[in-house]
Residue, then its C-alpha position, 0 to 999 in steps of 0.5 A: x323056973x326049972x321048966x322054964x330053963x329045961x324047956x328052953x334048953x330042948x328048943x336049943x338056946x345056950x345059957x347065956x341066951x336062957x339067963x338073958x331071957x328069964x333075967x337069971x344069971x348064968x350060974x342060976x341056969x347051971x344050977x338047973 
């Protein structure tokens, strides 16, 4: 999971496009 938001971060998504594509609130994300 944590790679998974760091990998997606690198290729430039915000969070709220990375909580909608793992299914994780935007919180979750922050966390990471």
């Amino acid at each position: 999971m944590y790679l998974e938001i760091q990998n997606l971060r690198e290729i430039g998504l915000n969070v709220s496009q990375i909580a909608r594509k793992l299914g994780v609130c935007r919180n979750t994300v922050y966390k990471y």
